[in-house]
Every structure is written in C-alpha cells, then in structure tokens.
C-alpha positions in Angstrom: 17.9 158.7 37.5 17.7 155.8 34.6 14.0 154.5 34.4 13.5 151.1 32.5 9.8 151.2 31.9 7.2 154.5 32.0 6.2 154.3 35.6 3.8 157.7 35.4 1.1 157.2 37.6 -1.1 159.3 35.2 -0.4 157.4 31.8 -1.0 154.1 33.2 -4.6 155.2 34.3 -5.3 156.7 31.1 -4.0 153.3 29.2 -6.8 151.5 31.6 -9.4 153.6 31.2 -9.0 153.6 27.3 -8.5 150.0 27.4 -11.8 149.3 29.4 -14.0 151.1 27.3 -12.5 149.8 24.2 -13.1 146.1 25.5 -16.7 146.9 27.0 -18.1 149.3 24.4 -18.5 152.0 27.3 -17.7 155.8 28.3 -17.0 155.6 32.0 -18.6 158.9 33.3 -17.5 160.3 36.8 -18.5 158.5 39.7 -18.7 155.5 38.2 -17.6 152.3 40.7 -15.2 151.2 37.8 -12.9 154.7 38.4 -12.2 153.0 42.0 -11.2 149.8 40.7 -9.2 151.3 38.0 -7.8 153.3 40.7 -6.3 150.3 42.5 -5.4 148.3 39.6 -3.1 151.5 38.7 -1.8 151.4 42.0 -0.3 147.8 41.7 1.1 148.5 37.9 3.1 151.6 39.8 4.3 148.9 42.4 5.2 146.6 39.9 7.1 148.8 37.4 8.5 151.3 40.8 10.4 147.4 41.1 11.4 146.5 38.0 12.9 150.0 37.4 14.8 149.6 40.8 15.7 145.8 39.9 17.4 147.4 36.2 18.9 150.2 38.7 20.4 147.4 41.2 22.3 145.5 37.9 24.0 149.3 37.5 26.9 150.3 39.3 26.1 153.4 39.6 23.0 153.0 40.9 23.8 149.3 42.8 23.5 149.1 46.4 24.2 146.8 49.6 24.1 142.6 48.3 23.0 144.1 44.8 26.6 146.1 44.7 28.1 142.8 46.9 26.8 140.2 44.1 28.5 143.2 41.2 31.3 143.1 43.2 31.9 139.4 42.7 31.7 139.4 38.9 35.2 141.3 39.0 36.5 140.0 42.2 35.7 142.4 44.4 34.6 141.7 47.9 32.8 144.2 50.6 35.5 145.0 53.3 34.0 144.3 56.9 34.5 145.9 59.8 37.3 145.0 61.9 37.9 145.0 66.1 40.2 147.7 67.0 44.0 146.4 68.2 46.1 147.4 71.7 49.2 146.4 73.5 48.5 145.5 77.1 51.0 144.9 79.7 50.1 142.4 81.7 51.7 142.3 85.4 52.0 139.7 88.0 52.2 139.8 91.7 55.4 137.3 92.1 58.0 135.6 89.6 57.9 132.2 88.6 60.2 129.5 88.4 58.4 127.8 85.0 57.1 130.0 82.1 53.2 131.1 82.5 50.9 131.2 79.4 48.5 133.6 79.1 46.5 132.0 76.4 45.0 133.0 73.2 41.6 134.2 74.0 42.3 135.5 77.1 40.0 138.6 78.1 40.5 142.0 79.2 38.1 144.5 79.3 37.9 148.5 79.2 34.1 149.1 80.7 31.8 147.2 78.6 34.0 147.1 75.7 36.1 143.5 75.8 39.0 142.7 74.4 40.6 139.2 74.1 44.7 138.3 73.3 45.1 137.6 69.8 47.9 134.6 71.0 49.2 132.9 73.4 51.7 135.2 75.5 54.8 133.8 77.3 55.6 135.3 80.7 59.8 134.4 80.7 61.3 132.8 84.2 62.4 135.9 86.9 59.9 138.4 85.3 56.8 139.4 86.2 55.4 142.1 83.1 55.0 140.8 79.8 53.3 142.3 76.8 50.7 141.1 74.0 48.3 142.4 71.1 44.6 142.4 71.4 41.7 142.7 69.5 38.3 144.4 70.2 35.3 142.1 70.4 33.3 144.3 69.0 34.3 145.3 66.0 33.9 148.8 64.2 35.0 152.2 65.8 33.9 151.9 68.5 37.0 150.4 70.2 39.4 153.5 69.0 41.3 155.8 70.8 41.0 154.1 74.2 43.5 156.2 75.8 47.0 154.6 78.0 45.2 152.9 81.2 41.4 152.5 80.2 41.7 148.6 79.1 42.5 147.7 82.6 39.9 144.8 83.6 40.9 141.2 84.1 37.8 139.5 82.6 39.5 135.6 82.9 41.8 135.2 85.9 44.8 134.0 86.4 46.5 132.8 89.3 48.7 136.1 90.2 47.9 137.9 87.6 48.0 141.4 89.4 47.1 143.9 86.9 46.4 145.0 83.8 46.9 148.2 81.3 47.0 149.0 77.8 50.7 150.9 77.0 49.1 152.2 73.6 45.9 154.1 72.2 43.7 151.4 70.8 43.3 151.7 67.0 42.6 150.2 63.6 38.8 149.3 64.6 36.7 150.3 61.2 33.4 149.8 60.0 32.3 147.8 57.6 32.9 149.4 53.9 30.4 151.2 52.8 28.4 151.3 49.5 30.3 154.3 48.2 33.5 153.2 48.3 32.8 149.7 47.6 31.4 151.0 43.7 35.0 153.2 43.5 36.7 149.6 44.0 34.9 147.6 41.9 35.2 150.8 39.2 39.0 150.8 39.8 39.4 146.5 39.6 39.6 146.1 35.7 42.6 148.2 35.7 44.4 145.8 38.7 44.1 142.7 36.6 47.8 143.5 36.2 50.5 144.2 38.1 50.3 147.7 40.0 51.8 149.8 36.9 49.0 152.3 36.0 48.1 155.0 38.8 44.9 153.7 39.0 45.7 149.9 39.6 47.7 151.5 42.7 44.7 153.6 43.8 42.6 150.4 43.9 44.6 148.4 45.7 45.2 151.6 48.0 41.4 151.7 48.7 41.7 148.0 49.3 44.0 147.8 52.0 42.2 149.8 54.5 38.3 150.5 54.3 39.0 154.2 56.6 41.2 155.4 53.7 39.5 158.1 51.2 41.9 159.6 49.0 45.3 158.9 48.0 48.1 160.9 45.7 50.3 158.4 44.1 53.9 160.0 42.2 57.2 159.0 40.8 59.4 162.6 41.1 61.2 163.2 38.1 64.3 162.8 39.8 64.2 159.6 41.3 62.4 157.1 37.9 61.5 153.5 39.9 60.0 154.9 42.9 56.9 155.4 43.5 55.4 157.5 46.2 52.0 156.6 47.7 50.5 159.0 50.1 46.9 158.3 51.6 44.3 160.1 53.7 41.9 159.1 55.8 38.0 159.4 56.5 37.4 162.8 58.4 40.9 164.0 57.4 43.2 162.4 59.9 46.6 161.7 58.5 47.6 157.7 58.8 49.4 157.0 61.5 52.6 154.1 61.3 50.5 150.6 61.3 48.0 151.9 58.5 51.0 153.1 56.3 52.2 149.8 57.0 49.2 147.7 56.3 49.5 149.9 52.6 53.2 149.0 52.1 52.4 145.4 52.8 49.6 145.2 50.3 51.5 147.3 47.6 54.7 144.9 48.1 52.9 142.1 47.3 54.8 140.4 44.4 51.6 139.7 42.5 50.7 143.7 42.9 53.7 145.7 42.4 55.9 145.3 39.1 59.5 143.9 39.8 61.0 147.5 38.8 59.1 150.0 41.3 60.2 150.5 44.8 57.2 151.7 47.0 57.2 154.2 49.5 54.2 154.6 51.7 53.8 158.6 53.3 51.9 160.6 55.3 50.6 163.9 54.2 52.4 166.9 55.4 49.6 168.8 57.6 49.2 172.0 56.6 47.7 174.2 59.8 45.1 176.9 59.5 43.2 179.0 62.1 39.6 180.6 61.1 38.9 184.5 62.5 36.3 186.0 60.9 33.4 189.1 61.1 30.0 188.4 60.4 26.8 190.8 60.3 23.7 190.2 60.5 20.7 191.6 58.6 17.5 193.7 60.1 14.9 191.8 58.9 16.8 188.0 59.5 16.9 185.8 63.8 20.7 186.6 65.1 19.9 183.3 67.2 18.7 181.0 64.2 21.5 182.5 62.3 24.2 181.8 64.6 23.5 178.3 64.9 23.6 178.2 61.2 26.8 180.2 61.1 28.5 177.9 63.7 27.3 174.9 61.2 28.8 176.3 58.5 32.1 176.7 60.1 32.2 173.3 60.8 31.1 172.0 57.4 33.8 174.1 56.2 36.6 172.4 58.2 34.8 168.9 57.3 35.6 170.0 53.3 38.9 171.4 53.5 40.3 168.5 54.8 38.7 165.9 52.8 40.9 165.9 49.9 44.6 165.5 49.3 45.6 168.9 48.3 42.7 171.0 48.6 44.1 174.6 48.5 43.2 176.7 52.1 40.3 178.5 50.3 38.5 181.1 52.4 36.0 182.0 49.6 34.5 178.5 50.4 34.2 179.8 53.7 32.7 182.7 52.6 30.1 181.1 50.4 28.6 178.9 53.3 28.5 182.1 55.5 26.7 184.3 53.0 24.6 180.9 52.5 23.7 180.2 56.6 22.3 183.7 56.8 25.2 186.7 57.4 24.8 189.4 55.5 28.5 190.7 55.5 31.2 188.5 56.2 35.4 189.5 57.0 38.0 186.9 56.6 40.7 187.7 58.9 42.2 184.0 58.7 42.3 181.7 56.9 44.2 183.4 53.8 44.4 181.7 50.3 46.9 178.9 50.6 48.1 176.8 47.3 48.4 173.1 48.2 49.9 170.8 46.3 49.0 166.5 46.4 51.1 165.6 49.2 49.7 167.8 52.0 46.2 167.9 53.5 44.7 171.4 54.9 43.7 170.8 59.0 42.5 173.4 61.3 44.3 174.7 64.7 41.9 174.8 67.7 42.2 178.6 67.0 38.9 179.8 66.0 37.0 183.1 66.3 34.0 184.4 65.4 33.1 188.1 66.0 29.7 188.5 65.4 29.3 192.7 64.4 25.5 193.4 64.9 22.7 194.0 62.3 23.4 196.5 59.4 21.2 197.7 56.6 20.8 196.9 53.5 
C-alpha cells in the first residue's frame, strides 16, 4: 500500500532522540525519564503521519473509501447507488361490489409479518368487480424484502371499508442494498469512457453497472453476422441469472437516446445456465482430524460453487475444485463430476442440487 510520509515507528524515535541531544548538549543513557517522554511524543508523530498517509490514500481511487470514494465520485459524475425497497403485485379483494369506483390510495399499507409494504399509487377498483391489482414497495429497503413467496404479503395494515383480503400474486423482488465501495470505484473507473454516447464496450459496461447495483459482470457483443446489434448479457451478485424486470431496467437505461448511438439496436439477455453436479472421493491423512477436516472440506465445496458462478464464462474447472480440497486438508482427492467444461461469455456455470461427497478413510503417505 502507497505511504505518503515515513511512518516507521523506529526512525521517528531515533530522529528525537538525536534531535534532543543535539539541542541539549546530552547523551540520554537508559532509564533516563526523557526516554518516556520521547516515547509518547513518538506515539503522536505515528498518529499524525498513520493520518495523513490514509488522508493521501482517501484522494486515491484505489485506495478511496465510503464519503472519501462518494466525494471522488462527484468529480466525474458519479453517484453512490442506494438501496432500494423490494416491489410486489398484490391483489386486493373486497367482500361486495360497488356501484361508484373505490380508491385504494397511494400509500396504502400491507404488510407480510413485520416487513410493510405500502401501494406505490392510487389503485382503482372498476364498478361490478371486487379484485383489483397494484405494485408495492418495501418499506424497508435492501434485501431484505426479496423472494416473499405467493400469499406471505397478506396483512391489511390501513383498512378499508370491505376490503376483505389481501395477497401478493408474485415473488417480491428488486430490493438491493446500497452499492458498495467496490463497485462504486469500477464505476467511477469506467465514467471517462461514458462521456459519449454508449459506442466503446466499456462505456456500455458502465452504464450496465449503473443500472442496477446487484449486477457484477456483464459480456457485451455484436456477432459478426448481424453489424448494428449489440448484445448485452449481465449477471448478478451470487450468480443468479436476471430475471425479466432487471433485463428490463438495463434495456431502459441502454435505450436512452443520450446513451446509445443512433445506429445500434440493443438487446438485453440472460445467460444460458450451464448445470453441473459435484461427486467426488476424498482421503484423509494419518496424522490430520477427519472431523476438522470435513468441515473444512464441506467449506471448500461451497467456496467452489460461490467461484464458478461468479463470472460470465468461467469454464466448469474441477482442478479448482481440486486445489481447495488438497488445500482444506484431504490428502487424495477423485473427481467423479464435475468434468472440464469450456464456457464461452454468454453462459454462467450453476450447480444442480446433486452433490456427493464420499469420504474413503485415512491412507498413508
């Protein structure tokens, strides 16, 4: 890591020490009182330069972090996503028809548990029905209002007269945290080449990274055979393939007439998923804990399926697998599945729940 100033702990006592005796015409011998106060005035010159050093880091991108990287950000443009409330259709369902159209009004809250959720406008119930349907929006925002499943928002928090019921008719989605300082510094690296319209691969992959904080990676093409179009394909955090509303949220940020030059026609995709299962043999050494090791064997398999599906065409590798077995403790491993699978950018490696591990017993060496 960059350093500014010499922060060594040791120089800066020497540089007092030498600096004393210069101005005072003394030796200080050990055990003299002075050492002590020398002691502590080296302590606050380490303080001191420990900050400036991190000041000079914080005016760094690479380095830059939370307001630091915010206050960066604004120098190109660039601002810190937040986190966002996650979104749901509910039906709503009354116990008798009207003869006059009912408002449910915006604001309007239903609730899943302790998790509310409040309509994001004013929803029209039509004369001789009694169901109508609306969009709402977590109230607390982040991830935590995902993948509510059909039924579970099913509360009324603020009554209304005859309102009978009701129930969220989709799985709750598009809540995110706020962006974090990772791939906030990837944006702001990426901006200077958006200052035009979307024309280079990398203005694209900036304003890719823009539309939607959960997205990590993201393969953008024009196939030889078809000049004009451009293909974008994104992934998101954990591995999970996009479903329709964040491909759309893309497309609508891509079409933007100030982003996309007049000539390309955009084309938002999901990666193909690319199953694998994991059946392997491990052994164990004499000398090594079969319980300590098969924690860290069960770890590793898990790290593993965390980095093959992290990156748009990572090819099905079992030597990685490998690698973090021999490095969790087995002494011997056997890859049954996965086998060696080329990728190429538009797919994305994801596991089946198909995994077995057949631990052998101890061998020698």
């Amino acid at each position: 890591m960059i350093k500014f100033i010499d922060e060594n702990i040791n120089n800066i006592e020497i540089a007092l020490k030498e600096g004393y005796e210069e101005i005072m015409g003394v030796t200080i011998k050990d055990g003299d009182p002075i050492n002590d106060f020398i002691g502590w005035v080296t302590y606050i010159f380490t303080i001191v330069k420990n900050d400036i050093n991190y000041t000079g880091r914080m005016n760094l991108l690479r380095y830059s972090e939370n307001e630091y990287l915010e206050a960066l950000g604004e120098l190109v443009g660039v601002e810190r996503i937040q986190e966002k409330g996650a979104k749901a259709t509910v039906k709503y369902t009354f116990s008798k028809i009207f003869p006059d159209i009912i408002t449910i009004p915006k604001g309007h809250k239903v609730a899943a548990g302790n998790l509310y959720f409040e309509a994001d406008e004013s929803i029209e119930l039509k004369i001789g029905e009694r169901e109508v349907s609306g969009t709402v929006t977590c109230l607390t925002p982040g991830i935590i209002g995902n993948d509510l499943q059909v039924g579970e928002i099913n509360t009324v928090v603020d009554d209304i007269p005859f309102l009978l019921l009701v129930t969220n008719t989709s799985i709750s989605n598009g809540g995110v945290n706020q962006e974090s300082d990772e791939n906030l510094r990837v944006r702001i690296q990426l901006r200077p080449t958006a200052f035009s319209t979307a024309g280079p691969i990398a203005a694209y992959k900036y304003y890719v990274l823009t539309a939607h904080q959960d997205i990590i990676d993201v393969h953008i093409y024009t196939p030889e055979e078809t000049p004009g179009i451009v293909k974008v394909i994104p992934l998101l955090k954990n591995g999970t393939i996009p479903e329709r509303d964040i491909l759309e949220i893309v497309e609508k940020t891509l079409q933007d007439e100030s982003v996309r030059p007049f000539t390309d026609k955009v084309e938002v995709l999901a990666p193909n998923s690319i199953p694998y299962n994991i059946n392997f043999k491990w052994w164990l050494s004499k000398e090594s804990d079969v319980t300590i090791v098969t924690r860290n064997v069960n770890n590793a398999v898990a790290e593993y399926k965390t980095w093959q599906k992290e990156k748009l065409g990572r090819d099905i590798n079992p030597n990685k697998l490998v690698q973090l077995l021999i490095t969790a403790g087995a002494k011997r491993v056997e890859i049954i599945e996965p086998i060696f699978t080329k990728l190429d950018k538009t797919k994305i490696a994801q596991e089946t729940s198909s995994i077995t591990i057949s631990y052998q017993g101890v061998e020698d060496e």
